[in-house]
N, CA, C, O and CB atoms as a CASP TS submission, in Angstrom:
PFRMAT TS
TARGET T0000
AUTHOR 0000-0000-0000
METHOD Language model
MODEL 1
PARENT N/A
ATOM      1  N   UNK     1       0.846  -1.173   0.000  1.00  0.00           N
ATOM      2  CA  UNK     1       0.000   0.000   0.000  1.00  0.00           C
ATOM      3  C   UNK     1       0.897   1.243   0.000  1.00  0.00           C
ATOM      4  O   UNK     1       1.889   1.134   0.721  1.00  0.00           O
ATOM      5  CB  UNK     1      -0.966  -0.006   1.226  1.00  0.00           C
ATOM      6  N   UNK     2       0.778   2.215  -0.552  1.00  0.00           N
ATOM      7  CA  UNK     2       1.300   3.282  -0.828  1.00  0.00           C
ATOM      8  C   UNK     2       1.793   4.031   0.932  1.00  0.00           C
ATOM      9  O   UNK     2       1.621   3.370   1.956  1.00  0.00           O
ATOM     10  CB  UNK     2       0.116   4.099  -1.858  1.00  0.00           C
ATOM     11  N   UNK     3       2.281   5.194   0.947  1.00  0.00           N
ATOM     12  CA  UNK     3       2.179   6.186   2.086  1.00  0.00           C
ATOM     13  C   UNK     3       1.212   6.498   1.802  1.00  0.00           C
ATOM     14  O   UNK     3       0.674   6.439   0.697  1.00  0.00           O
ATOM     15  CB  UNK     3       3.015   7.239   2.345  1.00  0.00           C
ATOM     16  N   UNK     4       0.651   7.071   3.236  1.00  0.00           N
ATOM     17  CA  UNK     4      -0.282   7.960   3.623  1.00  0.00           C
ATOM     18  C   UNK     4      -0.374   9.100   2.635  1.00  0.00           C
ATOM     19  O   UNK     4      -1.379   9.214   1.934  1.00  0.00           O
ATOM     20  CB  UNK     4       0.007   8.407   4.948  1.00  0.00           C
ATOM     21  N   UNK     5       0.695   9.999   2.548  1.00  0.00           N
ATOM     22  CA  UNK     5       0.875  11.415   2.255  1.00  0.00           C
ATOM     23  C   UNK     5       0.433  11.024   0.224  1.00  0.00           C
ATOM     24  O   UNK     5      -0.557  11.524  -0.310  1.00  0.00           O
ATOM     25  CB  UNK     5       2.958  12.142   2.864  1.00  0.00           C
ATOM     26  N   UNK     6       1.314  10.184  -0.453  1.00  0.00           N
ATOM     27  CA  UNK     6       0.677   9.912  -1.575  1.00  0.00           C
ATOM     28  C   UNK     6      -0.611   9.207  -1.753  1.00  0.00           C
ATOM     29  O   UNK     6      -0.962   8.910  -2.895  1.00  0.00           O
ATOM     30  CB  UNK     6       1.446   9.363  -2.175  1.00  0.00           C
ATOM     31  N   UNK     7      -1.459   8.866  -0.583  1.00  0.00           N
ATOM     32  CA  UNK     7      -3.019   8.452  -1.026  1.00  0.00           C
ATOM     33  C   UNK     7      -3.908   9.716  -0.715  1.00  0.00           C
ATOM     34  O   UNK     7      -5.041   9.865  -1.173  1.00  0.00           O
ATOM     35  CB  UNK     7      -3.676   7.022  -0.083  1.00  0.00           C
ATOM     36  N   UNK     8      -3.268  10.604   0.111  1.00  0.00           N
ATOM     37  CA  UNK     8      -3.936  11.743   0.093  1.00  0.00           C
ATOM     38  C   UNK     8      -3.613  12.528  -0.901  1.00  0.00           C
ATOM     39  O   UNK     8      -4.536  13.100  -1.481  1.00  0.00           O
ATOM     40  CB  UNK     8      -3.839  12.356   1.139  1.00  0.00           C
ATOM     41  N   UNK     9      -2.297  12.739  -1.323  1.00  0.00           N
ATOM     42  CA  UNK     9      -2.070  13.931  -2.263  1.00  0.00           C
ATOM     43  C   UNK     9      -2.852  13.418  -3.775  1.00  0.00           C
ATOM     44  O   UNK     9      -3.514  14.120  -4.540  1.00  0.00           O
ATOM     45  CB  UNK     9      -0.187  14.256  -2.455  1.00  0.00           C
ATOM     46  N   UNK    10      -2.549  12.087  -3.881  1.00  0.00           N
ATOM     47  CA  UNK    10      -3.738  11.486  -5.379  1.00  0.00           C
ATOM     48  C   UNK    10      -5.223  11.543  -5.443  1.00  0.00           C
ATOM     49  O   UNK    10      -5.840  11.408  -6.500  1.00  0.00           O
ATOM     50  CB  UNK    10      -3.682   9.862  -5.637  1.00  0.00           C
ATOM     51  N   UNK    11      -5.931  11.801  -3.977  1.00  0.00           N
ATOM     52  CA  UNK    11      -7.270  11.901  -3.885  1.00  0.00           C
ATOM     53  C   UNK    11      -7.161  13.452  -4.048  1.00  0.00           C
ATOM     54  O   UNK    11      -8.090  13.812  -4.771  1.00  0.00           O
ATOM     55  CB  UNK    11      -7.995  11.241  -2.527  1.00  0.00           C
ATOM     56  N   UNK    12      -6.332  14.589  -3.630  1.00  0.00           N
ATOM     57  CA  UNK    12      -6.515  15.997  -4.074  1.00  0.00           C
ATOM     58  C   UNK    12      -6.395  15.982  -5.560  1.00  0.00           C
ATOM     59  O   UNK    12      -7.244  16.601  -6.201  1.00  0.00           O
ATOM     60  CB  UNK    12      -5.460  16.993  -3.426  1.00  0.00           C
ATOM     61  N   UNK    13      -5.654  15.490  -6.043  1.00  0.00           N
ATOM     62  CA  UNK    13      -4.569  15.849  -7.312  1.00  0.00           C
ATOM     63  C   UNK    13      -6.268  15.596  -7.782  1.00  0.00           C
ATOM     64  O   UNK    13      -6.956  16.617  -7.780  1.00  0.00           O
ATOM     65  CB  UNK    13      -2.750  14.636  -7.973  1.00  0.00           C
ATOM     66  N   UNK    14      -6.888  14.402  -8.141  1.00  0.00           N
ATOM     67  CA  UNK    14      -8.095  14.379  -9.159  1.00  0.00           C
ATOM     68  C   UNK    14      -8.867  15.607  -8.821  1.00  0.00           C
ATOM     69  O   UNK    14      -9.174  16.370  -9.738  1.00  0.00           O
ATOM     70  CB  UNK    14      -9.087  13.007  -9.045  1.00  0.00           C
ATOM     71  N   UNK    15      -9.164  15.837  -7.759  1.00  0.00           N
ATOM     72  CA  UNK    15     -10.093  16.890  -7.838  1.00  0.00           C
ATOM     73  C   UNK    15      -9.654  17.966  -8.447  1.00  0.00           C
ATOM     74  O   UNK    15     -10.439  18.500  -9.231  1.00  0.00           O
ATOM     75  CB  UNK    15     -10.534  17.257  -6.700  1.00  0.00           C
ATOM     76  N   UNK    16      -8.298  18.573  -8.261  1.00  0.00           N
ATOM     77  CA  UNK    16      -7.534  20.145  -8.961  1.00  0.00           C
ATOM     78  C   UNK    16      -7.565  19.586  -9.791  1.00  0.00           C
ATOM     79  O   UNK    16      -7.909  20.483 -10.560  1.00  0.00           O
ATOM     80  CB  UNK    16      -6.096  20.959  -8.688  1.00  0.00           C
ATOM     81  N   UNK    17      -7.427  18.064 -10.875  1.00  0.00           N
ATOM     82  CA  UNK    17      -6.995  18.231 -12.310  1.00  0.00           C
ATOM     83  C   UNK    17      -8.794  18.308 -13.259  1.00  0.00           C
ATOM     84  O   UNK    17      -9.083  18.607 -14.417  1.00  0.00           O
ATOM     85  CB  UNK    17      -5.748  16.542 -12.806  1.00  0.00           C
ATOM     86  N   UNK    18      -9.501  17.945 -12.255  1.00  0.00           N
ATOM     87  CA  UNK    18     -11.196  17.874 -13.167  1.00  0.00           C
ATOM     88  C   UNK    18     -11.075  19.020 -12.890  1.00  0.00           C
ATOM     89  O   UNK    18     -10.681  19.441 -13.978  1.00  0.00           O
ATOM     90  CB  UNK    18     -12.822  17.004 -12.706  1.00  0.00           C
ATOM     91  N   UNK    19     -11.130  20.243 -11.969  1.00  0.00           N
ATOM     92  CA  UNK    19     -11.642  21.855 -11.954  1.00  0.00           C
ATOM     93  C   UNK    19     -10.935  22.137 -12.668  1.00  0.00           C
ATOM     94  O   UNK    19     -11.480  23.231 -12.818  1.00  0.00           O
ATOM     95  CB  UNK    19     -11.641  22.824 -10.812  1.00  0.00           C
ATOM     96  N   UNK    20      -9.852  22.200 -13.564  1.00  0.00           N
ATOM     97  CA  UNK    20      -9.314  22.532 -14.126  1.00  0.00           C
ATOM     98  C   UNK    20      -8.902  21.679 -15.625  1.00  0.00           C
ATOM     99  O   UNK    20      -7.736  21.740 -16.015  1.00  0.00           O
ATOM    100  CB  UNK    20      -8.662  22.846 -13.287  1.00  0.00           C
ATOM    101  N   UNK    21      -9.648  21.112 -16.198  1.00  0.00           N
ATOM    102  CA  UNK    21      -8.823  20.123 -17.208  1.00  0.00           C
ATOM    103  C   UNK    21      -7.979  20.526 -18.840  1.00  0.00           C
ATOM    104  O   UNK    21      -7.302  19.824 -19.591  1.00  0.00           O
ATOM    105  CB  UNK    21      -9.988  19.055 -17.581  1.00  0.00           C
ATOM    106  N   UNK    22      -8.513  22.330 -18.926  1.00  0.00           N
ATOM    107  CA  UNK    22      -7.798  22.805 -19.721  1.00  0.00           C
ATOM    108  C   UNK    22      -6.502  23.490 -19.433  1.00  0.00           C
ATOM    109  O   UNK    22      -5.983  24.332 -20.166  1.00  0.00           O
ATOM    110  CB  UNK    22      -8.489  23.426 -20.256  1.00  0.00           C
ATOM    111  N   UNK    23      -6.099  23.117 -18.467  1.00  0.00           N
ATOM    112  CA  UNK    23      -5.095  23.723 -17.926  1.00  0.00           C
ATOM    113  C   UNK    23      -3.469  22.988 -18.590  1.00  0.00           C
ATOM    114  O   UNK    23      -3.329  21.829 -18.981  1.00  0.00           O
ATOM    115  CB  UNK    23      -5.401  23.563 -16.256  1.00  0.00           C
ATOM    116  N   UNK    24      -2.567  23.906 -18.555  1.00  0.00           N
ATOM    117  CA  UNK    24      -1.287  23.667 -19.557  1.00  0.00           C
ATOM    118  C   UNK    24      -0.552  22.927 -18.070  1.00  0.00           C
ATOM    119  O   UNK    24      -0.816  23.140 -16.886  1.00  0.00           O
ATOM    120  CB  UNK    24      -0.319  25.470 -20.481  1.00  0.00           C
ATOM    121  N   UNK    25       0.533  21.925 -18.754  1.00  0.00           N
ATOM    122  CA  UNK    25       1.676  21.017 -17.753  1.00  0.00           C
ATOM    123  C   UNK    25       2.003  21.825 -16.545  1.00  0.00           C
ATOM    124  O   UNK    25       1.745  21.470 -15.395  1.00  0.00           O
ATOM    125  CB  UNK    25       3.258  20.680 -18.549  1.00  0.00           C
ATOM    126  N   UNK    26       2.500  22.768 -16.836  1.00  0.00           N
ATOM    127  CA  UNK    26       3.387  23.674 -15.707  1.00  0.00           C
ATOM    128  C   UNK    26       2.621  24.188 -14.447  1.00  0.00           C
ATOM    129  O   UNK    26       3.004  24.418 -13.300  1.00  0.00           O
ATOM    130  CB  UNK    26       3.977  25.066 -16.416  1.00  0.00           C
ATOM    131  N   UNK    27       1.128  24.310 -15.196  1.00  0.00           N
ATOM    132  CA  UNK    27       0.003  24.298 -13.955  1.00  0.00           C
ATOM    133  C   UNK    27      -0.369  23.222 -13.114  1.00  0.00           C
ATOM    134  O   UNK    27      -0.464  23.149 -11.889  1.00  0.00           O
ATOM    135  CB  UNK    27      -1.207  24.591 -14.407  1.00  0.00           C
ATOM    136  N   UNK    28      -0.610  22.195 -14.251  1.00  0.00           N
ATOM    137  CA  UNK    28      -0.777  20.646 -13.664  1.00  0.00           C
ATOM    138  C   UNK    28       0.076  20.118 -12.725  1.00  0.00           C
ATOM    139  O   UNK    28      -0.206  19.417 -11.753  1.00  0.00           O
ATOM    140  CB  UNK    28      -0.667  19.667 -14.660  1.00  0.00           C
ATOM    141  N   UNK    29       1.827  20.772 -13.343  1.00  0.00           N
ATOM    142  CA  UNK    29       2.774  20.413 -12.081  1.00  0.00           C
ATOM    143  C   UNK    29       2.684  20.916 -10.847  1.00  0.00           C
ATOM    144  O   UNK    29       2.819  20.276  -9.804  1.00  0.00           O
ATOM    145  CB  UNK    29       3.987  20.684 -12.289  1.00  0.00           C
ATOM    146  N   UNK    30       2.418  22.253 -10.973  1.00  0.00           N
ATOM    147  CA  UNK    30       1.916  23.276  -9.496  1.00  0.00           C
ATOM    148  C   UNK    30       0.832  22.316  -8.474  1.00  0.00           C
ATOM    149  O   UNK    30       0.733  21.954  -7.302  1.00  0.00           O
ATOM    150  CB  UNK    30       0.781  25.010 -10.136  1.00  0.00           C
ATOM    151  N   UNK    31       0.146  22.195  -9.742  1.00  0.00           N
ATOM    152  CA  UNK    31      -1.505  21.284  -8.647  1.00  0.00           C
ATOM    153  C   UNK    31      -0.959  20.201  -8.232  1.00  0.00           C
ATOM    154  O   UNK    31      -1.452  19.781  -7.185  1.00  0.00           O
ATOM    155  CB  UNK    31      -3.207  20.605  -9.581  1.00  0.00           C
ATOM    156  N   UNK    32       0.270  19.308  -8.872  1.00  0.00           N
ATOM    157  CA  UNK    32       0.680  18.004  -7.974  1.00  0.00           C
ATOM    158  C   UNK    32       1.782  18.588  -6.752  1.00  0.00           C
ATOM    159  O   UNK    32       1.695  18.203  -5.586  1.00  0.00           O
ATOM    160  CB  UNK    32       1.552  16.662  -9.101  1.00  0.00           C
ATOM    161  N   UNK    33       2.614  19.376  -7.126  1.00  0.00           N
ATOM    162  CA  UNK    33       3.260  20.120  -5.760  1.00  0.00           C
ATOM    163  C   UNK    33       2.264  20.273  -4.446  1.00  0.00           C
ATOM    164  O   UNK    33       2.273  19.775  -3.320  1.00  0.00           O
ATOM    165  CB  UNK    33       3.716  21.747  -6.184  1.00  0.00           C
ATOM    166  N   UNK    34       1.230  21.390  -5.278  1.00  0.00           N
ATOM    167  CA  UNK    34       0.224  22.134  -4.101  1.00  0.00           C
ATOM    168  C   UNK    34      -0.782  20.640  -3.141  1.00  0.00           C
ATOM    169  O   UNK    34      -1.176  20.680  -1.975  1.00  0.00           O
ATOM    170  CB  UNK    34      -1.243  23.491  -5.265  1.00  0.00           C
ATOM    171  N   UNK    35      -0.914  19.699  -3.956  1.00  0.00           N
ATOM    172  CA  UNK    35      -1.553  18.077  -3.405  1.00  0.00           C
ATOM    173  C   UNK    35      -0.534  18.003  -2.417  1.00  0.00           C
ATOM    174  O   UNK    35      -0.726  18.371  -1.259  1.00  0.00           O
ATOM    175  CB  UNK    35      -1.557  16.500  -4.618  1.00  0.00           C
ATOM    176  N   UNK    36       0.900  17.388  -2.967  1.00  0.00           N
ATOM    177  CA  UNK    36       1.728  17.100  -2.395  1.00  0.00           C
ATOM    178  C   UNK    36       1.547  17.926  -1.030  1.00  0.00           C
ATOM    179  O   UNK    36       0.779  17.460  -0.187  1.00  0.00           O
ATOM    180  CB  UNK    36       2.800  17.211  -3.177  1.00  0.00           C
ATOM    181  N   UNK    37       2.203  19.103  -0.780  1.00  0.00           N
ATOM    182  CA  UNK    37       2.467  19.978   0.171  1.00  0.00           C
ATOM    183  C   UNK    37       0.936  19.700   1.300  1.00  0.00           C
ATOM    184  O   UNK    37       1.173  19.364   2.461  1.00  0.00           O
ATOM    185  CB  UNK    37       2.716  21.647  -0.637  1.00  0.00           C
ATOM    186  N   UNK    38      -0.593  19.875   0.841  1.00  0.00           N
ATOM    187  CA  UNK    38      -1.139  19.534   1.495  1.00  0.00           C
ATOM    188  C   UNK    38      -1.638  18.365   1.936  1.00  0.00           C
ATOM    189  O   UNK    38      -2.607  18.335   2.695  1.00  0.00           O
ATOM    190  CB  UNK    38      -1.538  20.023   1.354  1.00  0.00           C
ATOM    191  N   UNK    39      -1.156  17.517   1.598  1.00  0.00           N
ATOM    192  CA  UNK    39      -1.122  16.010   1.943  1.00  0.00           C
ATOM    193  C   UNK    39      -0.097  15.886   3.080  1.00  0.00           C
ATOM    194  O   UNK    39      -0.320  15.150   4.041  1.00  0.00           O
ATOM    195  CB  UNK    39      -0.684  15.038   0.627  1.00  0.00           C
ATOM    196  N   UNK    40       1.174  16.704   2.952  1.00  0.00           N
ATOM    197  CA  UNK    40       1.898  16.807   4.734  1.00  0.00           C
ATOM    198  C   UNK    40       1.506  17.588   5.430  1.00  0.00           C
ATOM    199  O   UNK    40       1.722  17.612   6.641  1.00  0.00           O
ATOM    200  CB  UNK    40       3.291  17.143   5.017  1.00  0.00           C
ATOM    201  N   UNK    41       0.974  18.235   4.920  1.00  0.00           N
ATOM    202  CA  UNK    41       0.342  19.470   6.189  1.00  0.00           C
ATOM    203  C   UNK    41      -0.667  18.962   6.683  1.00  0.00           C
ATOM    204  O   UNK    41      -0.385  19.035   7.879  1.00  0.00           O
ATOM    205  CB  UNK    41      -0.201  21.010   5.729  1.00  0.00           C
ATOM    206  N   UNK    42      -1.958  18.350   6.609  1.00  0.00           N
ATOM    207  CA  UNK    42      -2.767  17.336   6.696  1.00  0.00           C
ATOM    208  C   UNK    42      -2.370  16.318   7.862  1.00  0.00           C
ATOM    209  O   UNK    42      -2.866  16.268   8.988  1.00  0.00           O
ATOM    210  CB  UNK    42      -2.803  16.741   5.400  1.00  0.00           C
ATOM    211  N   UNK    43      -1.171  15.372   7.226  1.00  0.00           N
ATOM    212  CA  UNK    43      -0.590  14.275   8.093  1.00  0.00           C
ATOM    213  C   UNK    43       0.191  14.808   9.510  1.00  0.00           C
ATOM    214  O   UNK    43       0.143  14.131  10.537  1.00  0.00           O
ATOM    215  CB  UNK    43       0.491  13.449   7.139  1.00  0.00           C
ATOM    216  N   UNK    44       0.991  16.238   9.428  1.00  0.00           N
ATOM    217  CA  UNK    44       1.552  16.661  10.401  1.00  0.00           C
ATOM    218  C   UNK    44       0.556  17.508  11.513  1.00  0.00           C
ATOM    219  O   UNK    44       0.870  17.856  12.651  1.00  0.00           O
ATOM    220  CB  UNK    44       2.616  17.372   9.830  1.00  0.00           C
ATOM    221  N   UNK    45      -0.687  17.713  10.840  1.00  0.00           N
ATOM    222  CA  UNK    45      -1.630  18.177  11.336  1.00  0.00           C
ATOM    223  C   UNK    45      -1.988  16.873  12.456  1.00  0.00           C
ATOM    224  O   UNK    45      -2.033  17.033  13.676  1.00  0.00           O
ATOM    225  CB  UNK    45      -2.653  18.633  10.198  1.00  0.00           C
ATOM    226  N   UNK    46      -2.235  15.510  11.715  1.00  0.00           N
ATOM    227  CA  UNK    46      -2.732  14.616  12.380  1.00  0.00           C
ATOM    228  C   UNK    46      -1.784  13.981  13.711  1.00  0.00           C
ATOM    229  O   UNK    46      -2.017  13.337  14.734  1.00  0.00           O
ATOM    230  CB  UNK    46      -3.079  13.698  11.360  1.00  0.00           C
ATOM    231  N   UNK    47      -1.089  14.328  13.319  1.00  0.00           N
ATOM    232  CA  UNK    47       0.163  13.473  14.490  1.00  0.00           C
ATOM    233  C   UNK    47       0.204  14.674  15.250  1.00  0.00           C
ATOM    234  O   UNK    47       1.215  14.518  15.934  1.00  0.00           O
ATOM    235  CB  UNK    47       2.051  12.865  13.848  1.00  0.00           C
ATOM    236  N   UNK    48      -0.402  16.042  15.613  1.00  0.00           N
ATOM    237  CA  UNK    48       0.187  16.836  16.644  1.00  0.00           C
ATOM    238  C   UNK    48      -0.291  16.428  17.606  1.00  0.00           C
ATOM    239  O   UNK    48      -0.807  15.330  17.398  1.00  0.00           O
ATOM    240  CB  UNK    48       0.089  18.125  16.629  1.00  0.00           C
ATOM    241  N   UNK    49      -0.405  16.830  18.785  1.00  0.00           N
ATOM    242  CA  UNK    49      -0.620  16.496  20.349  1.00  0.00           C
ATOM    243  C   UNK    49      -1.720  16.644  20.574  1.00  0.00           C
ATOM    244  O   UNK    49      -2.318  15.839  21.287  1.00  0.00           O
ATOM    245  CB  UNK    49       0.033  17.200  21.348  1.00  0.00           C
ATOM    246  N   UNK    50      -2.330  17.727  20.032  1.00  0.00           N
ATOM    247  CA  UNK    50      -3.943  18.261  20.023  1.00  0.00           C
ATOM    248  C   UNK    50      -4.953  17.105  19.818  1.00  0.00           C
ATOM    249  O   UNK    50      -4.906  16.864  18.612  1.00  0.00           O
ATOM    250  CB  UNK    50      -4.244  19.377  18.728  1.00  0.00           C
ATOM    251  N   UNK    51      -5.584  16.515  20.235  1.00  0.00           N
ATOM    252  CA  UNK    51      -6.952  15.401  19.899  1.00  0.00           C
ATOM    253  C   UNK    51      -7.727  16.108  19.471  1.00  0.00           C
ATOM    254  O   UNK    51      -8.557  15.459  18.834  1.00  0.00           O
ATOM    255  CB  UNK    51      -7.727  14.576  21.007  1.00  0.00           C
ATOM    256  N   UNK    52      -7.991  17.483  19.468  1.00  0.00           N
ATOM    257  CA  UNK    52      -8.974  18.215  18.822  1.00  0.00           C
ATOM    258  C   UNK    52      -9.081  18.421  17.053  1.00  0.00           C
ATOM    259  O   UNK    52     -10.002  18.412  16.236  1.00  0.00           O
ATOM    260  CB  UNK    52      -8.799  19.492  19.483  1.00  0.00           C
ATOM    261  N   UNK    53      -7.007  18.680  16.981  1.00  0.00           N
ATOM    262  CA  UNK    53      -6.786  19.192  15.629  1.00  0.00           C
ATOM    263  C   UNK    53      -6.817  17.755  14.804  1.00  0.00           C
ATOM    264  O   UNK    53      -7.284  17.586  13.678  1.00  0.00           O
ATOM    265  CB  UNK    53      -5.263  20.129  15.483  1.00  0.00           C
ATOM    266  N   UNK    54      -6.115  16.630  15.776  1.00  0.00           N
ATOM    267  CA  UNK    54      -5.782  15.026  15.342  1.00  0.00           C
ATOM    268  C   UNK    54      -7.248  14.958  14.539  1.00  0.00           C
ATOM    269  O   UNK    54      -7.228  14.710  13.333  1.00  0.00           O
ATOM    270  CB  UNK    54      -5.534  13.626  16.914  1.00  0.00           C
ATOM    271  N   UNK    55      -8.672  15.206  15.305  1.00  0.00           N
ATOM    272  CA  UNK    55      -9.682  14.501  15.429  1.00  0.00           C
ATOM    273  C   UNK    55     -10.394  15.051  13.951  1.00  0.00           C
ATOM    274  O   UNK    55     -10.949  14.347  13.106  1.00  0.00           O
ATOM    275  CB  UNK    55     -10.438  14.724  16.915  1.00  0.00           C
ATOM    276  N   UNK    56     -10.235  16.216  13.932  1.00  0.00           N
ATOM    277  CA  UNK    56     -10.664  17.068  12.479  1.00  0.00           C
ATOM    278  C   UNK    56     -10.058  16.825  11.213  1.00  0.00           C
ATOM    279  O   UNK    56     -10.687  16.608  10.177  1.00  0.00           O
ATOM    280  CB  UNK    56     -10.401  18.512  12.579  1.00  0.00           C
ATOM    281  N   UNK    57      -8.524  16.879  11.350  1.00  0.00           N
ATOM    282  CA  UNK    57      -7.578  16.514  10.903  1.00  0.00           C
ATOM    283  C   UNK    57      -8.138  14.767   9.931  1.00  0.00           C
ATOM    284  O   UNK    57      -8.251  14.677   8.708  1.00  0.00           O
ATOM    285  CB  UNK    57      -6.491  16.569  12.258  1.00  0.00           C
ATOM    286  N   UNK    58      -8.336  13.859  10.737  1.00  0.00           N
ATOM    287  CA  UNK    58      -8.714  12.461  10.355  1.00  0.00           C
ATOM    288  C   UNK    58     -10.247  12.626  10.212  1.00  0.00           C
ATOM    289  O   UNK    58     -10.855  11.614   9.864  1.00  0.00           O
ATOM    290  CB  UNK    58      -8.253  11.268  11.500  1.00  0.00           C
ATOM    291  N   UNK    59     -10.798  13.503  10.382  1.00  0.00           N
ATOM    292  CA  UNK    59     -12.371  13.954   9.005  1.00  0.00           C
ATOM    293  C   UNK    59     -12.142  14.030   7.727  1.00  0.00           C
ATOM    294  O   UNK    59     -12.580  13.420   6.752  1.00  0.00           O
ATOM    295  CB  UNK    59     -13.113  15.524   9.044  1.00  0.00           C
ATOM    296  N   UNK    60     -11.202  15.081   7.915  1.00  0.00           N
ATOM    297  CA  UNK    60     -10.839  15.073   6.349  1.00  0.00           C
ATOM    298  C   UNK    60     -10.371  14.233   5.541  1.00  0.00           C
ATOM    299  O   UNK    60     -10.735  14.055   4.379  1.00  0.00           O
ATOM    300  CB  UNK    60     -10.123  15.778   6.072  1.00  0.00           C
ATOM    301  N   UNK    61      -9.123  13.400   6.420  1.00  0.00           N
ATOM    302  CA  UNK    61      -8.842  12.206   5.638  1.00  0.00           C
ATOM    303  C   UNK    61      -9.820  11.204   5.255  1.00  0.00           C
ATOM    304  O   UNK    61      -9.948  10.790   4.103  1.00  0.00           O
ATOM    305  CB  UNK    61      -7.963  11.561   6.245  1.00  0.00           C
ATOM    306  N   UNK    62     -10.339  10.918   6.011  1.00  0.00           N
ATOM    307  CA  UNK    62     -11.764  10.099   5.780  1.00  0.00           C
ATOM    308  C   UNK    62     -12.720  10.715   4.891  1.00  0.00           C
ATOM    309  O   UNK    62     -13.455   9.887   4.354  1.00  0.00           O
ATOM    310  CB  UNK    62     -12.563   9.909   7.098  1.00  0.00           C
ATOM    311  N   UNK    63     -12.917  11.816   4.600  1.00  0.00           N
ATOM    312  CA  UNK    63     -13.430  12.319   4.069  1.00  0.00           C
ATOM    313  C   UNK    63     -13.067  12.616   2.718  1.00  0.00           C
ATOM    314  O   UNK    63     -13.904  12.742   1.824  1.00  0.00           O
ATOM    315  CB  UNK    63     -13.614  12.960   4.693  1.00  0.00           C
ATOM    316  N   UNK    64     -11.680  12.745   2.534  1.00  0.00           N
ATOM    317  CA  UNK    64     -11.009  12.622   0.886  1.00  0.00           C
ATOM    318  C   UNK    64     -10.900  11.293   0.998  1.00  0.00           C
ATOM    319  O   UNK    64      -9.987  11.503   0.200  1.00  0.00           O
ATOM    320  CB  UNK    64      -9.402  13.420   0.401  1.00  0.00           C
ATOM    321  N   UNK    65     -10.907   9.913   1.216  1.00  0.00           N
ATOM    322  CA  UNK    65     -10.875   8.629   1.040  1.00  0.00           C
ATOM    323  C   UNK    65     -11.779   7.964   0.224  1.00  0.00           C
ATOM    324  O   UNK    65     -11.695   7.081  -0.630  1.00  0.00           O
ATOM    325  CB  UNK    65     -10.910   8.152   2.070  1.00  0.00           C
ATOM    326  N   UNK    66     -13.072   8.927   0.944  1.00  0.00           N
ATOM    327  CA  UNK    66     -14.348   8.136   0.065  1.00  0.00           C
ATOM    328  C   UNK    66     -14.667   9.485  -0.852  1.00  0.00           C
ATOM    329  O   UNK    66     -15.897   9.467  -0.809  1.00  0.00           O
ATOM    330  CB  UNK    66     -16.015   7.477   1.210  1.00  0.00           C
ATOM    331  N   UNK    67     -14.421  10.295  -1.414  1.00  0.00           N
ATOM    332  CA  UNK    67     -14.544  11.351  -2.222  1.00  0.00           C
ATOM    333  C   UNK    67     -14.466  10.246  -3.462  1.00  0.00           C
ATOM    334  O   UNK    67     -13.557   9.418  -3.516  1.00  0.00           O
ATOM    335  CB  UNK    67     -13.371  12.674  -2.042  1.00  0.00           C
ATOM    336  N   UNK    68     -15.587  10.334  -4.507  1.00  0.00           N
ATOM    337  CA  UNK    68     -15.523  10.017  -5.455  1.00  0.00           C
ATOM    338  C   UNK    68     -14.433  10.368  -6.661  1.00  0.00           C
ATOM    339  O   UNK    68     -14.180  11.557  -6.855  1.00  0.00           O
ATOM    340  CB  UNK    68     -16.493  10.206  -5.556  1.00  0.00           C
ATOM    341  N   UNK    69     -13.968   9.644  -7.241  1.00  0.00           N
ATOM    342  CA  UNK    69     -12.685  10.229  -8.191  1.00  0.00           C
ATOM    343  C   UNK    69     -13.792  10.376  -9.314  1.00  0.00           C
ATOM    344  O   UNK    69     -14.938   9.930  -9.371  1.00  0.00           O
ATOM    345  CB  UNK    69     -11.057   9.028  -8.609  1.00  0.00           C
ATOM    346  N   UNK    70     -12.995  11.218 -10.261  1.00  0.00           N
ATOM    347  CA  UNK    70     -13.405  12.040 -11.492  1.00  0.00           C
ATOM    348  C   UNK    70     -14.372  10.662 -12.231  1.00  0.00           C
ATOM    349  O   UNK    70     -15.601  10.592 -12.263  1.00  0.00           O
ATOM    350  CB  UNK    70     -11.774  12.734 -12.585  1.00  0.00           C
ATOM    351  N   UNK    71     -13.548   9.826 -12.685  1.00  0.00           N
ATOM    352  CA  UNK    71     -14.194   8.803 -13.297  1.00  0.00           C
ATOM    353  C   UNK    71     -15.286   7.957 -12.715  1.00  0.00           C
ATOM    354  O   UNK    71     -15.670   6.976 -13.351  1.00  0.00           O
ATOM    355  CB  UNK    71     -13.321   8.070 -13.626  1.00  0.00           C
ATOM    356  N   UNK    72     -15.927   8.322 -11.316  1.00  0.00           N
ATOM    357  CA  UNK    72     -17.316   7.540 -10.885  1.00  0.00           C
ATOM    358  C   UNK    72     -17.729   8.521 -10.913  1.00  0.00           C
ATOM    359  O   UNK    72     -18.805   8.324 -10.349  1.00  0.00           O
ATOM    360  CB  UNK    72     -17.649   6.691  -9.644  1.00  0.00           C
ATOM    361  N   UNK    73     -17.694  10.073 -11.287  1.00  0.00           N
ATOM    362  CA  UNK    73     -18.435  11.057 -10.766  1.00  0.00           C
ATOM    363  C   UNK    73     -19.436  11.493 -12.845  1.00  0.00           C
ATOM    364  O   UNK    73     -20.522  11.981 -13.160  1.00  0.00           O
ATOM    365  CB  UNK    73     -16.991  12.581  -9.731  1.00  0.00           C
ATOM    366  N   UNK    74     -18.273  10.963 -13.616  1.00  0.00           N
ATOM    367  CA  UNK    74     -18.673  11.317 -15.138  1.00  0.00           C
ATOM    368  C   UNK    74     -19.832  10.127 -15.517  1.00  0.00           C
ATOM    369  O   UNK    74     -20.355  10.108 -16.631  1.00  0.00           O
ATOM    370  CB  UNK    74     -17.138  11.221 -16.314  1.00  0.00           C
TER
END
């Protein structure tokens, strides 16, 4: 099974690449950076000390998990 940080950043990445699908490479690369980057911010979110931020934090993940990808949504 993959990391964490790349099953989250691939469940963002579909969503920025459907809002956008005319968009040129150099953008597309930005939107896999900008996935990337919030896919650790996310995970470092989840591991802090806080049970409050942990607890919200793992909504979202759960919540981009079952997010339909582009292709069940067409």
């Amino acid at each position: 099974m993959p990391p964490p940080q790349l099953r989250i950043a691939s469940k963002l990445l579909g969503h920025l690449l459907w809002q956008g699908p005319s968009r040129e490479l150099p953008d597309r690369m930005e939107d896999v950076q900008h996935a990337w980057d919030v896919a650790g911010a996310l995970l470092q979110l989840s591991y802090a000390s806080e049970p409050m931020v942990a607890t919200s934090v793992a909504t979202v993940i759960t919540w981009l998990a079952r997010a339909p990808t582009q292709s069940e949504t067409c």
